[in-house]
ZABAVEX-210120 format. One record per atom (N, C-alpha, C, CB): x, y, z. Coordinates in steps of 0.1 Angstrom, whole numbers, plus 5000, padded with zeros to 4 digits. Atoms other than C-alpha are relative to their C-alpha. Last residue first. Glycine has a CB too. Example, Ala and Ser with C-alpha at 12.3 -4.5 7.8 and 13.67 -1.06 7.14 Angstrom:
<nodes>
499149895000 513749895071 499250115008 500450054986 500949885000 512349555078 500950125000 499050005012 
</nodes>
This chain:
<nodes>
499549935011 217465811743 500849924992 500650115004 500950135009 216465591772 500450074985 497949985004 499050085003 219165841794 499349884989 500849955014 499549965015 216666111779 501249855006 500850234995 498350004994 213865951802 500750034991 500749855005 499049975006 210265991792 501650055011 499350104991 500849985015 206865841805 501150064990 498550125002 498949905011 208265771838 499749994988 501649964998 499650055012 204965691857 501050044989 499049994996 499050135000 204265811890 500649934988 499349905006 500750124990 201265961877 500649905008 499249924993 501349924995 203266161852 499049865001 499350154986 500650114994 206966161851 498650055004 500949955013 502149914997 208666361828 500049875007 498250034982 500750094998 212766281829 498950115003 500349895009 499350154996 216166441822 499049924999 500749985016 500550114997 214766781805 500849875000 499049994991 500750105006 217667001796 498649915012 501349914994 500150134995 218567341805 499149944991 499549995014 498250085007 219967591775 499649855016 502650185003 500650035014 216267791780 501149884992 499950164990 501050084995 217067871817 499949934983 498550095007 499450095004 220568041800 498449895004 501749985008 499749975014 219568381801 500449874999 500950124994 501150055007 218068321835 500350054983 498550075008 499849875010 221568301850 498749994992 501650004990 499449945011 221467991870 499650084993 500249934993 498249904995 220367971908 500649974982 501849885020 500049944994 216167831905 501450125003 499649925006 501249895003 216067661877 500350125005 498649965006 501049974990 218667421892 499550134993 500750015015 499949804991 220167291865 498649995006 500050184987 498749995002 219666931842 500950125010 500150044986 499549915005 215766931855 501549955001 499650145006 498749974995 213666641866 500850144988 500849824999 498850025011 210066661858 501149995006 500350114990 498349884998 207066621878 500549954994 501050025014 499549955010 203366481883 500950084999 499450044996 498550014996 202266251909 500750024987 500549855008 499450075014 198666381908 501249955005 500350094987 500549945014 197466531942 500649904991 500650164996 501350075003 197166351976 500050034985 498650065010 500850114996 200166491994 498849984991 499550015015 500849934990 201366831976 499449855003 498850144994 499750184995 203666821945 499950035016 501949924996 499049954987 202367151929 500449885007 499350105010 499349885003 199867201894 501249975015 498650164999 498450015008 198066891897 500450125002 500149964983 500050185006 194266731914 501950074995 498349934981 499750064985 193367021936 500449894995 498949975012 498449934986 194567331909 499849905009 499950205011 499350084992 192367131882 500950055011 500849934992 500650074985 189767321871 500849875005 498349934998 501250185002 191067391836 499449935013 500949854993 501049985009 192367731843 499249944992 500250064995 500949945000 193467651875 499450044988 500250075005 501050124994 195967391865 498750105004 500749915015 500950055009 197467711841 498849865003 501049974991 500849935004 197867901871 499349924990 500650124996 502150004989 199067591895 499250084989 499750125022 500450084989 201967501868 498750035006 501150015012 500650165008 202967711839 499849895011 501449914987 500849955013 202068051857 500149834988 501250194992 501150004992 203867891889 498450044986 500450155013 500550104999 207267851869 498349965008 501149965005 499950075017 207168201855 499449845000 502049994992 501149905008 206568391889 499649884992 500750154990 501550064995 209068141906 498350034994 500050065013 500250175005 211468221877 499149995005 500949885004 499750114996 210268581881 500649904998 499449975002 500350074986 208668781861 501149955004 498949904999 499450135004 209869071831 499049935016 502350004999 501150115000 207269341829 500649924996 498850014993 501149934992 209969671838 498649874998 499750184991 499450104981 212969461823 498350035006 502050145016 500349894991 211169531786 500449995013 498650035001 499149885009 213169301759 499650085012 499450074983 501349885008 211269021783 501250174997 498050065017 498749925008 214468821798 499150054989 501749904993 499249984990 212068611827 501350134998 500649865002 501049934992 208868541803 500850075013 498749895006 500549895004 211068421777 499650105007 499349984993 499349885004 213168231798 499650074994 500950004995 499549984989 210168051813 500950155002 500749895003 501149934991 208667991782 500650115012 499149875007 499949835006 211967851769 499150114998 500250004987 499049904997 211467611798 500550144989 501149915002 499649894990 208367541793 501150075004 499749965009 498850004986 208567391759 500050095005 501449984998 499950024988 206967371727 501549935010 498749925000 499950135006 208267591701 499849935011 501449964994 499949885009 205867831692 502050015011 498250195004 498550085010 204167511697 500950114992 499549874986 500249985015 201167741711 500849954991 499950134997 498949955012 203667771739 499150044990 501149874994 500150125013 200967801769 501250064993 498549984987 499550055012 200867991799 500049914995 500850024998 499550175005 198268081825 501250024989 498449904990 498950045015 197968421843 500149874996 501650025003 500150175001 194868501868 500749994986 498349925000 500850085012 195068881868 500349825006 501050054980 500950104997 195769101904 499849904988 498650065004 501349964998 196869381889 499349895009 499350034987 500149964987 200769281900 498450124999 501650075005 499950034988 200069031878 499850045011 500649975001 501850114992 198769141850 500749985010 499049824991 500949955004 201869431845 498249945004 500650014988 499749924987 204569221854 498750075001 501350104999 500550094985 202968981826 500150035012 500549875003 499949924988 202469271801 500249935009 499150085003 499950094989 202869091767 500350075009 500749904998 500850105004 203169411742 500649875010 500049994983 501250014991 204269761752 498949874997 499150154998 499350014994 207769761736 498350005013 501450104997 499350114995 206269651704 500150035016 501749994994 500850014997 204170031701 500449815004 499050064989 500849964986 206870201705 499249885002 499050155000 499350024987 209169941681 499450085009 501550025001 498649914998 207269941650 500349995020 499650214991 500649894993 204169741647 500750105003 499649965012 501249985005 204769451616 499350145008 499149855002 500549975016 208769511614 498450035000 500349864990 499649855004 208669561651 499649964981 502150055006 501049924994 206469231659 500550124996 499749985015 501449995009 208569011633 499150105006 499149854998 500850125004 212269101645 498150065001 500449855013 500350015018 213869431647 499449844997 501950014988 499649865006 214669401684 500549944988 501150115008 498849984996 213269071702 500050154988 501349834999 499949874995 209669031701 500950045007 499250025007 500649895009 209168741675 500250155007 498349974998 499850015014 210668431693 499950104992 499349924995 499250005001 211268511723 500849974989 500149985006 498949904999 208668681730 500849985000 500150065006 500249925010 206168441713 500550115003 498850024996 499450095009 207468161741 499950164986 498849814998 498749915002 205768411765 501049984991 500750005010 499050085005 202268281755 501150064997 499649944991 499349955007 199168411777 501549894994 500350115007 499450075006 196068291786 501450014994 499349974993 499049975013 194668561805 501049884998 500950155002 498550054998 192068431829 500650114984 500149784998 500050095009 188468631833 501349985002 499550024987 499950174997 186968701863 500549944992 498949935003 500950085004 185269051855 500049845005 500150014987 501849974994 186669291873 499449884996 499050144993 499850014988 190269121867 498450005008 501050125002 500350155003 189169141829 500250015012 500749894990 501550055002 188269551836 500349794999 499350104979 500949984988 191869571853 498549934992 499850205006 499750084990 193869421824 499150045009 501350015004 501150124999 191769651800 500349885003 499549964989 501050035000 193669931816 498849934997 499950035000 500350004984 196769831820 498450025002 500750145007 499849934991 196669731780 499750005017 499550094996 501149924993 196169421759 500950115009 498949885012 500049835001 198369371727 499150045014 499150084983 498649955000 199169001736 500750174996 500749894990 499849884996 196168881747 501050075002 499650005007 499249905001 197068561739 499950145007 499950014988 498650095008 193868341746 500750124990 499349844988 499449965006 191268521770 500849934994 500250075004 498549995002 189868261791 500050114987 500849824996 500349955016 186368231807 501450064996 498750134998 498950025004 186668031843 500550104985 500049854998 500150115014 183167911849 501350074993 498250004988 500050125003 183468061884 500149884989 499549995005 498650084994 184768371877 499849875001 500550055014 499249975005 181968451853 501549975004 499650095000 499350095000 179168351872 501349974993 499449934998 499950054989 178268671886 500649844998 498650025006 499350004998 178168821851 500349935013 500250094996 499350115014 175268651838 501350035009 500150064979 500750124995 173168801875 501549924988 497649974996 499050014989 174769181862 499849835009 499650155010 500649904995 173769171825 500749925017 498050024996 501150114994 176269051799 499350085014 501049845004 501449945005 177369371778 499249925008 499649984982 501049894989 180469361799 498850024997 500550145001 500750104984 181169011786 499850105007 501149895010 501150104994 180969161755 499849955009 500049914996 501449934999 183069481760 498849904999 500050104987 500049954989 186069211770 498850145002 501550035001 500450084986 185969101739 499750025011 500649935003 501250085003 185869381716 499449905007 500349954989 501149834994 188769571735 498649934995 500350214988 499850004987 190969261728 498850085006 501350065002 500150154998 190169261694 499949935014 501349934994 501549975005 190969631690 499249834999 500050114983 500749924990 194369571710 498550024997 500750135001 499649835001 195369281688 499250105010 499650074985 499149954993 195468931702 500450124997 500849935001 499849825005 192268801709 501450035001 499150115011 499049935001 191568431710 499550134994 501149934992 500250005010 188668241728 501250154997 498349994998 498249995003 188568031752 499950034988 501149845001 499849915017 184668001765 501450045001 498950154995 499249905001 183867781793 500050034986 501149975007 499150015008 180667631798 501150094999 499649994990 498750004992 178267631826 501749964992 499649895012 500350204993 175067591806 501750005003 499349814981 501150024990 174067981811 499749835002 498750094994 499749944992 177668101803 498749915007 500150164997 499350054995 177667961768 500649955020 500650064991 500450185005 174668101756 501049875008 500449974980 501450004994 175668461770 499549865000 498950104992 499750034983 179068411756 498749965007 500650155009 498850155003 177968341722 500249935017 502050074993 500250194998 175968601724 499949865005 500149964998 500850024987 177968831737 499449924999 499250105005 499050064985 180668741710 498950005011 501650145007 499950114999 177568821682 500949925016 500549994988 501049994996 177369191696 499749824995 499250144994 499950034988 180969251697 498349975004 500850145009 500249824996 181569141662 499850045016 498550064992 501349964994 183268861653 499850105008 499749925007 500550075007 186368821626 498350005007 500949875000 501550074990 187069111631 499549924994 498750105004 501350024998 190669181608 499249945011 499949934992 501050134994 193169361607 499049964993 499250025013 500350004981 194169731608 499749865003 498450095007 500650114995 195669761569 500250015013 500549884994 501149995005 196170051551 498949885007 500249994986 500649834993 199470141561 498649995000 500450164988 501250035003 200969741559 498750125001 499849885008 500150065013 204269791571 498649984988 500349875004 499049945001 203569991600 500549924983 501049995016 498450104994 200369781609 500950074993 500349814996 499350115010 197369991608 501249965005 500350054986 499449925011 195870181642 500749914996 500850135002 500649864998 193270001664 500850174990 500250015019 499249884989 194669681659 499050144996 502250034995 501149835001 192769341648 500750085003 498650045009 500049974987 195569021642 499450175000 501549965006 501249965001 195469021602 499749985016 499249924990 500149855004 198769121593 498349975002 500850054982 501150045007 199468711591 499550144996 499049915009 498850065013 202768741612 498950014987 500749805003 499149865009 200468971634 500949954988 501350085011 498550004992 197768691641 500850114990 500849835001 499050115004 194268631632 500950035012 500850034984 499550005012 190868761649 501049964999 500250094995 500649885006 188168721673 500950084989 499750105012 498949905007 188568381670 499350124999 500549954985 500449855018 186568161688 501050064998 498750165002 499249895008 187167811710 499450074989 501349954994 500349985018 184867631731 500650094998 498650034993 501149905006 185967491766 500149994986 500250155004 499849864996 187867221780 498650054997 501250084993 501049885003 186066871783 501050085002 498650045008 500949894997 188866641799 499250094989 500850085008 500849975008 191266281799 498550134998 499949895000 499149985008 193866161818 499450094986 500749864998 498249954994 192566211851 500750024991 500949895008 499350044992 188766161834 501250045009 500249954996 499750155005 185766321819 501149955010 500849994983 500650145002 183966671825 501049904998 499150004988 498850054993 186367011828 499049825006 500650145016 498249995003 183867201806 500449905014 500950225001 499649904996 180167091805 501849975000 499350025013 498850024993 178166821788 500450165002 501349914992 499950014985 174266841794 502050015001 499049825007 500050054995 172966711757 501350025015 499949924990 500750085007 171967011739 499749845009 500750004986 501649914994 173867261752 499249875004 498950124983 499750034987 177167061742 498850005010 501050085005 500550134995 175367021707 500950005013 500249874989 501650055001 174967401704 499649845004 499550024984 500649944989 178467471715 499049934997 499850145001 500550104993 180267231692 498950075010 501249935007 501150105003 180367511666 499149905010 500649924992 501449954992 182967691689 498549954993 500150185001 499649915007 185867411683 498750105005 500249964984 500650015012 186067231710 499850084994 499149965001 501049915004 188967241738 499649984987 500550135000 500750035012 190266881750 498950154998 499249835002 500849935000 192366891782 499450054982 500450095010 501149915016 194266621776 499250035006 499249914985 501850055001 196566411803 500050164991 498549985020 500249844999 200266341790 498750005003 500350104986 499250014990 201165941785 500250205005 501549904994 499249844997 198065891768 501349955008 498950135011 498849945010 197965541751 500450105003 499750024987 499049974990 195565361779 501550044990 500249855011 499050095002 193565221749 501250025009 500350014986 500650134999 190565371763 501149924998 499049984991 500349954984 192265721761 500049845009 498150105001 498650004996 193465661727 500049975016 500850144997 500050175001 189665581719 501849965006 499549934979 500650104988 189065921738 500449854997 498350025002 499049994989 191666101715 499449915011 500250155005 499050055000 190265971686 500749995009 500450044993 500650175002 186666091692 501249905002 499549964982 500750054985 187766421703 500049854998 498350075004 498250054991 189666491669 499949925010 500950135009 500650165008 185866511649 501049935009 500449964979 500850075001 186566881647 500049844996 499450064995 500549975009 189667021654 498849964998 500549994994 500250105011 191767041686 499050024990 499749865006 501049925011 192767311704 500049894991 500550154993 499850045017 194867081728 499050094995 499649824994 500949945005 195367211766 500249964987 499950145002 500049935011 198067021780 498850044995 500649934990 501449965005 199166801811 500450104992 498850055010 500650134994 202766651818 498350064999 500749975018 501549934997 204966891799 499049825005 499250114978 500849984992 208166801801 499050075003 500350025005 500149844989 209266891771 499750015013 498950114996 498049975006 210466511757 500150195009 500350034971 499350054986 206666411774 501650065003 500249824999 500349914988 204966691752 500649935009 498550025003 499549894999 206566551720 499650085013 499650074988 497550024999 206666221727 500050115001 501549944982 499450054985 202366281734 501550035001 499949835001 500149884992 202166461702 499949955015 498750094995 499049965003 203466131680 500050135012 500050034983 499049994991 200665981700 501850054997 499849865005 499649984986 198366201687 500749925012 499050045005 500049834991 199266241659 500049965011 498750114999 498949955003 199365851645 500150125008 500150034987 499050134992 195865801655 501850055003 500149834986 500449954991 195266101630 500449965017 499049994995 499249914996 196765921605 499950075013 500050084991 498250034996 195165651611 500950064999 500849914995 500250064982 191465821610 501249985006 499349835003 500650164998 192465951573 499950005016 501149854994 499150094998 193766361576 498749815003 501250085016 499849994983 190766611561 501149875003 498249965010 499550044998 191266721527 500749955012 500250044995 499950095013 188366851518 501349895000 500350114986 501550085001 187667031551 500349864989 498750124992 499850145004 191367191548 498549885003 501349975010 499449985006 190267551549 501049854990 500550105007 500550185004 187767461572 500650034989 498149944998 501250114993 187667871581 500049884991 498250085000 501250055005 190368081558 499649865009 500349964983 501750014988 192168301585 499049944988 499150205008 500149964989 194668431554 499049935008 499850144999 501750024992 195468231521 500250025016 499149804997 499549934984 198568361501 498449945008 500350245001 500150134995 198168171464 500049975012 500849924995 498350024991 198668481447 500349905008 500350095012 499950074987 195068461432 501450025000 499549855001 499950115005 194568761401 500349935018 501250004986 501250064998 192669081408 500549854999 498850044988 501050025011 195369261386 498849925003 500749944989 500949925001 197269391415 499350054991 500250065005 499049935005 198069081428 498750124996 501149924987 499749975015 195568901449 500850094996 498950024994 499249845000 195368781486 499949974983 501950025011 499550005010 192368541495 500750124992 499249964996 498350094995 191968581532 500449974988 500049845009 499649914990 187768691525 501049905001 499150065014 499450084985 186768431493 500950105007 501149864997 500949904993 185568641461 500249935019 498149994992 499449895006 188068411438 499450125015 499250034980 500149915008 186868081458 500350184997 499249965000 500149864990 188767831474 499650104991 501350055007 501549915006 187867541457 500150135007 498449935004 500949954988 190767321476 498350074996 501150135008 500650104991 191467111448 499850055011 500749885002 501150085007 191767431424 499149895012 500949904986 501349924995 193967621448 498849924996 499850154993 500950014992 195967311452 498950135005 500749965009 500450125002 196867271413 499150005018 501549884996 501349985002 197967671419 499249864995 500150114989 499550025015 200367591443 498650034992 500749834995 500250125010 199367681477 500150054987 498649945001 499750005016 200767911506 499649874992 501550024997 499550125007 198667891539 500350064982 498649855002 499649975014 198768181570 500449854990 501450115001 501049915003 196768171602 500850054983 499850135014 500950085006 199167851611 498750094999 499849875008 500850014991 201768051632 498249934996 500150155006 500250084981 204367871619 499250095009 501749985011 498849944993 203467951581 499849975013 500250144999 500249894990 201467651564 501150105008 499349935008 498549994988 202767491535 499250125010 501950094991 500849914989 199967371508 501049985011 498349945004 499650004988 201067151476 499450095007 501250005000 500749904991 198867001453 500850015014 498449975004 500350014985 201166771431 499150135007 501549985008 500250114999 201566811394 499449925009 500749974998 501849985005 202367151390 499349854999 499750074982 500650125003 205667111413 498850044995 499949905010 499950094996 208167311427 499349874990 499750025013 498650005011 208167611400 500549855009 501550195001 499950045012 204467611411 501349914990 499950114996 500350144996 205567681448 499749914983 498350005012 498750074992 207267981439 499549874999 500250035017 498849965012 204468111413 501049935008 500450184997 500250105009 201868031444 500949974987 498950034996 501050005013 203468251464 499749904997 500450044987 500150055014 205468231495 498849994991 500549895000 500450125005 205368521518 500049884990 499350025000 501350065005 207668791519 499349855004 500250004985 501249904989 210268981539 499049974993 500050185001 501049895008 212868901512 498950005008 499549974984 500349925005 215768811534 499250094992 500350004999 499350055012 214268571555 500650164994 498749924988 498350045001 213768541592 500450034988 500549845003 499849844995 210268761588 501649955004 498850095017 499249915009 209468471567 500550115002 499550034992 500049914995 208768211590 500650094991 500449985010 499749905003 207567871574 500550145009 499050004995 499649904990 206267631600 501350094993 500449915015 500049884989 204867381580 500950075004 499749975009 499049934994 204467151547 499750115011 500750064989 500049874992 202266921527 500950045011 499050005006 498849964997 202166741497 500150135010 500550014987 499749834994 199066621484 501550005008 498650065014 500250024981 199466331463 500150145003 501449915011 501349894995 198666441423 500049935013 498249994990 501149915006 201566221413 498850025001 499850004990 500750065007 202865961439 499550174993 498949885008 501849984992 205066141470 499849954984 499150225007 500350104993 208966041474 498649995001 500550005010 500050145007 210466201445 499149925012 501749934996 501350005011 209066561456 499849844996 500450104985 500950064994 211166561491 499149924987 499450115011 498850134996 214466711477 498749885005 501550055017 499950065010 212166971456 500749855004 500750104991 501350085006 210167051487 500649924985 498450134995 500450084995 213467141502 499249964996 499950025008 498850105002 214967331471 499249905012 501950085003 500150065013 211867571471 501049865000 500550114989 500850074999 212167661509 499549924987 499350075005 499550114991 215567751504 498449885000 500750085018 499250145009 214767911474 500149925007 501449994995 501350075010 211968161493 500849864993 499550144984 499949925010 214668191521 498949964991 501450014995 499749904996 215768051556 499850154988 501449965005 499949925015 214467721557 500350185007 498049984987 498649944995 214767581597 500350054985 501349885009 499449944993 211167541602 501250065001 500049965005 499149895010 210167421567 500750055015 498950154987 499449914992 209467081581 500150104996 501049975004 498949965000 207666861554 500350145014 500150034983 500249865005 204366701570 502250024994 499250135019 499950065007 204566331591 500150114982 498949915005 498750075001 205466531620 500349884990 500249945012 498849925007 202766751613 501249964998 500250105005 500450045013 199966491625 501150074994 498550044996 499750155001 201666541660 499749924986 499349935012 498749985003 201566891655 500649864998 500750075010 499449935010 198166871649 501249974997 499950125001 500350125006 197666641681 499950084984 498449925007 498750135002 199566881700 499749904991 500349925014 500550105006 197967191694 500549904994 499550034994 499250025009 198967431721 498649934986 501449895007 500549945012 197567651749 501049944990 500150175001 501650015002 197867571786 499550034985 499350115011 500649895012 200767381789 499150034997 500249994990 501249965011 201167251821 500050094991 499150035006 500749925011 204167161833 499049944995 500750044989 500350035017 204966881857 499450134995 498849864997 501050065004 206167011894 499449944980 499150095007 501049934998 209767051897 498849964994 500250114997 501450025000 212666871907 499350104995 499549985011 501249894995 216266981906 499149944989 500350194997 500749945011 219366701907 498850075002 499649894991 500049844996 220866641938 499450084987 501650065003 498449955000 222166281929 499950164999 500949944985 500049875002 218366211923 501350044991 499950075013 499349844994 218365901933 500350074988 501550005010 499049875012 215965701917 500350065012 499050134985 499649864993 213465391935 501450064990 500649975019 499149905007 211065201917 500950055010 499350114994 499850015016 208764901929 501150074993 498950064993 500549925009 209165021966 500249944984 500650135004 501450115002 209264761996 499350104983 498350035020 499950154999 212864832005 498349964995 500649935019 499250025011 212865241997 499649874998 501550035002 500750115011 209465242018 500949994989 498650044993 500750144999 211065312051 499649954989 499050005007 499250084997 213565572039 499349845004 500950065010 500350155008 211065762030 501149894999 499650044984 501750055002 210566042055 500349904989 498650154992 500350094987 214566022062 498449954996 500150105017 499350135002 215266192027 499649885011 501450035001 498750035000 213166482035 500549855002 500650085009 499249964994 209666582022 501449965003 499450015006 499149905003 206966482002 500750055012 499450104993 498849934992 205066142008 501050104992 501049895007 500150034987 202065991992 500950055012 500049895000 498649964989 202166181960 499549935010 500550175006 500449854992 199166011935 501650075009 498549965015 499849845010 199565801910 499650105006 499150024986 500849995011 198765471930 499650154994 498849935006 500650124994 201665511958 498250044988 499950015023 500949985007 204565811952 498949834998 501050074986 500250115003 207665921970 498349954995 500549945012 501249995007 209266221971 499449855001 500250054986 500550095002 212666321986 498149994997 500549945010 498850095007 214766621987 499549904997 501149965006 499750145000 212166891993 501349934996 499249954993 498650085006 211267271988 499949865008 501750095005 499649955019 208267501990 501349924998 500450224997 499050125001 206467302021 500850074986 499249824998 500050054984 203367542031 501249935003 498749915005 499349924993 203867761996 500049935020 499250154997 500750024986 203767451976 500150075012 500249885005 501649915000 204967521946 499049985009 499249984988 501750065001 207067221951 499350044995 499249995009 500449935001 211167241943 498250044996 500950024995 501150025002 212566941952 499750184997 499449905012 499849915000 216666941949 498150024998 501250044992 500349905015 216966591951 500250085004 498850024991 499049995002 218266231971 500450204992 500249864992 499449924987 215266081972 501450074991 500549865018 498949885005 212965951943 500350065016 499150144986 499549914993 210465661953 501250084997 500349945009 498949955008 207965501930 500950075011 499550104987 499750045016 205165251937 501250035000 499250084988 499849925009 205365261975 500249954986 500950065005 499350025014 204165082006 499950094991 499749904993 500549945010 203165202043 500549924986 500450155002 499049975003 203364922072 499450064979 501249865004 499450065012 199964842084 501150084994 498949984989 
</nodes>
């Protein structure tokens, strides 16, 4: 029987990850899977019988990113949120909420993200007093962009209830609220987003992961999220598949009734359970082992100790669950990684196989790279946060000073230990390619990677760390039929510029899911 084809693309610059076939010109693709990879001639028979066909015109291929660490259906709720991203000052951010104010009902909440104040000139957070002078009327609440820091007016301290004696509650230095709220747990409980908003999210966070080419994703999603995403699921609305991590609560009822990590569909998956062993540096509360240079007095914070984490793990470990759980100061780091050594030698044996992810690990050392190696665990890392924050005199020097900067995100360093590398953005902004270039023009040459390095770490590494490396990560007969088109060849321009290509097209399952000429 003469072969047929959904989708056929010839004409390219294939680039596989497939060390048995590592390049291509043609592709072709038969119920969402690859049925043929290789040169132009191999599919010349099913151009005439094919649903689709695309040339190329020599354009560069590569497999669909995976992002292993965001939170898309957040962000996707955020797009209904005021922007602060591109504010550049306490006023600036004042004058934006003021241009926005006429359009919300007295006492609506009024909410705002991705603040960065280490761009500004006054090197602060916003207050409550700032936000006040916006509006006492409305409860506002602006999260900073790494979302471990929320400024509120004093109308939304009230409707939050956050109370006086509340850990993350910053005060002047009369005991009074400041309106600064650090790592406060269910901090929005009270104000949880309606069902249809929510809806909303996550297919707003689809656009946004197809427009990056990202074709699978790790979501840290929130409690209750799951529900929504599966009825999305049902409603054939993804156009990105979801790996779905729970918060760490869920544990007990995963236990309970039998599910396990990398459970559900093609488009649709169980991750693991997420913990926090503490904040983040923009936040001053990411754990370290000596204070933050700014901040003389302050090391952090633990949020769990090393004798709960084992626990945790221990529990987690013995109903085949994964655990993803963030560390990213060195004493945070060192905490974790002593739990899963506390586990006894039978616990630890399953350890590689059930996958157990570090997330960030962005202060770890050479030597507590090896011990996770020993152990089996992944490092989750996110290079995107070096190219945002760990350039000279930006936010990681101001908060660590520049020795102790110039020894942070090691990926030369894990690698050539042996580690199991994934990346994610952490919407820090998503997108692999400015991943790529981060992880390629690292301030330190001595632990820069690769392109290939880079592109492999968001591809097969991060498909491995959701149990997919036989289903996606590499355009390989039988697997997914998941790839992007690139503006530039990845591969031969100046990796100071990787970050200035554009996405042309995501395609995932065969399925163009985003084209910019549809733009």
């Amino acid at each position: 029987m003469k072969l047929q084809a959904d989708l056929v693309i010839f004409n390219g610059n294939l680039i596989t990850m497939d060390p048995e076939n590592p390049t291509a010109t043609a592709l072709a693709v038969k119920n969402f899977k690859v049925l043929v990879v290789g040169g132009d001639e191999q599919v010349v028979d099913l151009v005439g019988s094919a649903r689709r066909v695309i040339d190329l015109g020599g354009k560069t291929v590569v497999p669909g990113f995976i992002d292993a660490h965001t939170h898309i259906t957040a962000e996707g709720i955020r797009a209904s949120h005021v922007d602060l991203q591109p504010t550049r000052s306490v006023e600036d951010v004042k004058q934006t909420l003021r241009k926005v104010l006429p359009s919300y009902t007295t006492g609506q909440w009024i909410r705002g993200y991705g603040y960065d104040e280490s761009f500004w000139p006054e090197k602060r957070y916003v207050t409550a007093r700032d936000l006040d002078d916006v509006s006492t009327e409305n409860p506002i609440a602006i999260d900073r962009v790494d979302g471990h820091l929320t400024s509120v007016n004093t109308l939304a301290l009230k409707r939050l209830g956050v109370r006086l004696d509340q850990a993350g509650m910053l005060k002047d230095r009369k005991g009074r609220p400041t309106g600064v709220l650090r790592d406060i747990e269910d901090l929005y409980k009270k104000v949880r987003p309606p069902d249809d908003e929510i809806r909303q999210g996550i297919l707003a966070g689809q656009e946004i992961a197809n427009r990056a080419g990202i074709t699978s994703l790790v979501d840290n999603a929130s409690m209750g999220v799951f529900r929504l995403i599966r009825e999305a699921e049902t409603q054939e609305l993804l156009s990105a598949r979801l790996i779905v991590n729970q918060p760490a609560e869920t544990l007990k009822h995963m236990m309970e009734i039998g599910l396990t990590s990398s459970l559900g569909s093609p488009m649709l998956k169980i991750g693991g359970v997420k913990s926090f062993v503490d904040g983040s540096i923009g936040a001053r509360t990411a754990a370290l082992s000596m204070p933050y240079v700014d901040d003389k007095k302050n090391k952090g914070n633990l949020f769990l100790s090393e004798k709960t984490l084992t626990a945790f793990i221990k529990k987690a470990a013995r109903s085949g669950i994964q655990t993803v759980t963030h560390a990213i100061g060195d004493a945070a780091i060192e905490t974790l990684i002593s739990a899963f050594e506390n586990l006894s030698d039978d616990e630890k044996a399953t350890l590689r196989s059930q996958r157990h992810r570090i997330e960030h690990a962005e202060m770890i050392s050479e030597s507590q790279i090896r011990r996770v190696v020993s152990l089996g665990l992944i490092l989750s890392m996110q290079p995107n946060f070096v190219g945002v924050w760990q350039q000279s005199g930006g936010l990681y020097e101001q908060r660590l000073g520049a020795e102790r900067v110039a020894e942070m995100n090691m990926f030369r360093v894990a690698l050539d230990n042996g580690a199991r590398l994934c990346f994610g953005s952490d919407g820090m902004p998503y997108g692999p390619l400015y991943g790529i270039w981060s992880a390629t023009t690292h301030p330190n040459p001595k632990v820069r990677l690769t392109v290939e390095e880079a592109i492999r770490c968001y591809t097969m590494e991060s498909a491995y760390s959701v149990f997919m490396e036989k289903n996606i990560g590499n355009l390989v007969v039988g697997k997914r039929a998941d790839f992007v088109v690139l503006s530039e060849d990845i591969m031969k321009v100046p990796a100071r510029t990787i970050r200035d290509i554009n996405v042309e097209m995501t395609v995932v399952g065969g399925l163009v899911e985003y084209s910019s000429a549809n733009r």
